[in-house]
C-alpha positions in Angstrom: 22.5 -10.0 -12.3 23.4 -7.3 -10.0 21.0 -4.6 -9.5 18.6 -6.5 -9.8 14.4 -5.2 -9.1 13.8 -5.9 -6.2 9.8 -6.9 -5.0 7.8 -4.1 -3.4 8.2 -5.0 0.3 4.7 -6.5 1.5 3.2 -7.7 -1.3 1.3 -11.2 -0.3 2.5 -12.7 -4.0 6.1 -12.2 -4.1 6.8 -16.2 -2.4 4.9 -17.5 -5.7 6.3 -19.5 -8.3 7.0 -16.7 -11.3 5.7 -19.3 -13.5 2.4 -19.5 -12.1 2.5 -15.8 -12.0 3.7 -15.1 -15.4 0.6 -17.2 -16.7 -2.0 -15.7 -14.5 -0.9 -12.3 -14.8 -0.5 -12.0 -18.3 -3.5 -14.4 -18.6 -5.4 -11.8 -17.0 -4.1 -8.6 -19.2 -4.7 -10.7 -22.2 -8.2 -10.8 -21.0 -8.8 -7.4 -20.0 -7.6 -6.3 -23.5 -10.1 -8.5 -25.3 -13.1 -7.4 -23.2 -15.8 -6.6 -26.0 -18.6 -4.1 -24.0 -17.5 -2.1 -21.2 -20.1 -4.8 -18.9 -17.6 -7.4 -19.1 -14.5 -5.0 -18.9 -16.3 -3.7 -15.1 -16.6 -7.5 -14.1 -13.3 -7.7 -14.9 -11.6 -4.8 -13.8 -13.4 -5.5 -10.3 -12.0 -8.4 -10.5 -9.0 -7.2 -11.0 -9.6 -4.9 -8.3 -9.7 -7.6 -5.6 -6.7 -9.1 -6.7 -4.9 -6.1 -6.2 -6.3 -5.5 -2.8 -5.3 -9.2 -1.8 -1.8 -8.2 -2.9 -1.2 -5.4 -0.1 0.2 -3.3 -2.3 0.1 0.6 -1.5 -2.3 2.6 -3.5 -0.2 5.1 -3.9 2.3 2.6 -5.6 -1.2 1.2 -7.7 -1.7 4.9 -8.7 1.7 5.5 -10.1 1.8 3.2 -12.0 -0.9 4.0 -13.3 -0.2 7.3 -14.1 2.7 6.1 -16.4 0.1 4.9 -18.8 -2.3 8.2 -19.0 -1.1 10.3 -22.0 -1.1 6.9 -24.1 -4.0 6.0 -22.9 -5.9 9.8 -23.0 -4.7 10.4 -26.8 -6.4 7.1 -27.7 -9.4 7.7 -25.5 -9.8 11.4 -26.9 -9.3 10.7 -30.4 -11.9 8.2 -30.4 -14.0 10.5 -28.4 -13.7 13.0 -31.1 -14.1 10.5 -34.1 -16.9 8.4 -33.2 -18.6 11.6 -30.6 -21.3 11.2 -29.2 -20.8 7.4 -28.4 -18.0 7.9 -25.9 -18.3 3.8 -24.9 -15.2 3.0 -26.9 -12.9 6.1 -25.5 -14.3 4.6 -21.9 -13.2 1.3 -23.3 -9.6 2.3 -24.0 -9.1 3.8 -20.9 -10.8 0.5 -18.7 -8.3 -2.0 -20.7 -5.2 0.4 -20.2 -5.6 1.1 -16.7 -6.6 -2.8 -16.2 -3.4 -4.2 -18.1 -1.4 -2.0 -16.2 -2.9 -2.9 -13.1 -2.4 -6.7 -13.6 1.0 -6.4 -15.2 2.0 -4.1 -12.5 1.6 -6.8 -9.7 4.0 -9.2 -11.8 6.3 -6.5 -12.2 6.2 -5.7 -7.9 6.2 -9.7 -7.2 8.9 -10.9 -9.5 12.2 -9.8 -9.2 13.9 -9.7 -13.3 16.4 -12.6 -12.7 13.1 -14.5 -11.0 10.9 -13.5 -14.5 13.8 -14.5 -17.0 13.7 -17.9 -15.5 10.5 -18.3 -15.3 9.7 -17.5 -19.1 12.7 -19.9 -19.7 10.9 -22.5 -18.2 7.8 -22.4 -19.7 9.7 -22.8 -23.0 9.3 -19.5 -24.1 11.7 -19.1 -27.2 15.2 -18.7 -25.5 16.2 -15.5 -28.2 13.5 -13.5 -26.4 14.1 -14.2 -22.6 17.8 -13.7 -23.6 16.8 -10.2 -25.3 15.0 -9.2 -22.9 17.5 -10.0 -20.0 20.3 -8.1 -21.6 17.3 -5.6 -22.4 17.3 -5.1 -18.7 21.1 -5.5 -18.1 22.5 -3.3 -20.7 19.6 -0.2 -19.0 21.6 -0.7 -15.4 24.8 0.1 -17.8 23.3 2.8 -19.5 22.4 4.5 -16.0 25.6 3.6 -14.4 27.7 4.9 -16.7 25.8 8.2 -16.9 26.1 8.5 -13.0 29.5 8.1 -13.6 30.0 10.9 -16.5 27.9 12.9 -13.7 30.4 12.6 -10.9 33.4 13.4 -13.1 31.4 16.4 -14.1 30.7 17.6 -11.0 34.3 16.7 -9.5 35.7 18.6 -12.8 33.7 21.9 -12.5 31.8 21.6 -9.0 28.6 23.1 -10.6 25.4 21.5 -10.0 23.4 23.7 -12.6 21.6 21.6 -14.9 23.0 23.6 -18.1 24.7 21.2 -19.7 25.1 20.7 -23.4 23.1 17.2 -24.2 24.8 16.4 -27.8 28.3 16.1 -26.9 27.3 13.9 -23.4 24.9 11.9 -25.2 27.5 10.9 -27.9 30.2 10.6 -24.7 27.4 8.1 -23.3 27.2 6.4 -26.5 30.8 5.9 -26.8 31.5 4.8 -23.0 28.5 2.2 -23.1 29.7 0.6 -26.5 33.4 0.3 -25.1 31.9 -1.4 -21.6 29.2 -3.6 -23.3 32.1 -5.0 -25.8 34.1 -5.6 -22.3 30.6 -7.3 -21.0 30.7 -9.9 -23.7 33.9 -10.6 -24.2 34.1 -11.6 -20.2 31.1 -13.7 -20.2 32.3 -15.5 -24.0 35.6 -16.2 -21.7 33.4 -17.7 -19.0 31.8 -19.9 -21.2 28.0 -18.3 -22.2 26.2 -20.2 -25.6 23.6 -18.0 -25.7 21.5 -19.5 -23.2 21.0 -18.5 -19.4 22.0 -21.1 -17.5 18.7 -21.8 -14.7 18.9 -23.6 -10.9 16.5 -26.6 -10.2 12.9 -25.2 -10.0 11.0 -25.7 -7.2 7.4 -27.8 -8.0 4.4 -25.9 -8.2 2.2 -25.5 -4.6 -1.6 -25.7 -4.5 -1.5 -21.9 -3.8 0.4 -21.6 -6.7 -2.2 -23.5 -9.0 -4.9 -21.6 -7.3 -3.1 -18.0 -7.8 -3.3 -18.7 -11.8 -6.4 -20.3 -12.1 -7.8 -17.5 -10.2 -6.7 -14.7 -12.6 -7.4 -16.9 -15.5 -10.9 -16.5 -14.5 -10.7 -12.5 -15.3 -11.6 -14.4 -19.0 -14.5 -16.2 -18.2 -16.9 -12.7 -18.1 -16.1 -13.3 -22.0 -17.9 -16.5 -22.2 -21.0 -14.8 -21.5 -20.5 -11.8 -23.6 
């Protein structure tokens, strides 16, 4: 899969198994977004904290990520703020599991490169229509923004103008037309190279102590729920 994400350099998690990953990680959001009382959801999130410290990653990196999330997140909070004012406890709840989930999901995203993920999901039996989705979810966006670099180029090399007035309708539909035409080439080459439907995977690797250790320990991100 050429193109492929590529792991943020220096992050301490990127040699783990993506299974072991995939299951603590998404463990952990699954917790975060169930945390009842925002008590459990600052255990959690602290928790969640320390993980990301461990990790290395940049806080600027954390941050902007995070960022992504906040008008979602701020038209939930302040809608409930205004509906249920003046207990602002749930708006303060919607925020903590947002910027939680994100947090968590971000380190799988900045560990895992895509082709590493998609095998990973294949081999914990996750239902091969939606690992193949979402590979040629992934694929078919790396077409989408090659082709529009190259309607860019031809553009430029046409007129030599690097104004941004350009008339959207007629290049969208262009885009339209030039990623149809290349994704009908896509599948026709790999149905001539033999593709069923399924993504062929390599011999995994057995799982390490440190990778059992990495998922029970974000599991645990759910146990603050036991005593809720």
């Amino acid at each position: 899969m050429s193109g492929a994400f590529v792991p943020v350099e220096g992050c301490r998690w990127a040699t783990l198994d993506s299974r072991a990953k995939i299951i603590g990680l998404m463990g952990g959001a699954l917790a975060i977004s169930a945390a009842p009382s925002l008590l459990v959801l600052g255990v959690q999130l602290g928790l969640a904290g320390a993980v990301v410290v461990g990790s290395r990653l940049s806080w600027r990196w954390v941050l902007q990520r995070c960022a992504l999330v906040t008008p979602f997140a701020a038209m939930m909070a302040a809608f409930l703020a205004f509906e249920r004012a003046p207990d602002y406890a749930p708006s303060l709840l919607v925020l903590g599991k947002a910027y939680g989930s994100v947090l968590v999901l971000g380190m799988l995203v900045a560990s895992t490169p895509v082709p590493e993920l998609v095998a990973g999901l294949e081999r914990l039996r996750v239902p091969s229509v939606l690992v193949v989705t979402a590979s040629f979810t992934y694929r078919y966006a790396q077409l989408l923004e090659q082709e529009w670099a190259r309607m860019d180029r031809a553009r430029l090399s046409r007129s030599g103008r690097t104004g941004r007035q350009v008339a959207w309708g007629p290049r969208l539909a262009a885009l339209f037309v030039r990623s149809w035409d290349r994704a009908e080439r896509v599948a026709a080459a790999m149905t001539s190279r033999g593709f069923t439907g399924t993504l062929p995977l390599g011999q995994a690797r057995p799982l390490h102590v440190g990778d059992y250790a990495f998922a029970a320990g974000l599991l645990l991100l759910g146990l603050p729920l036991l005593f809720a």
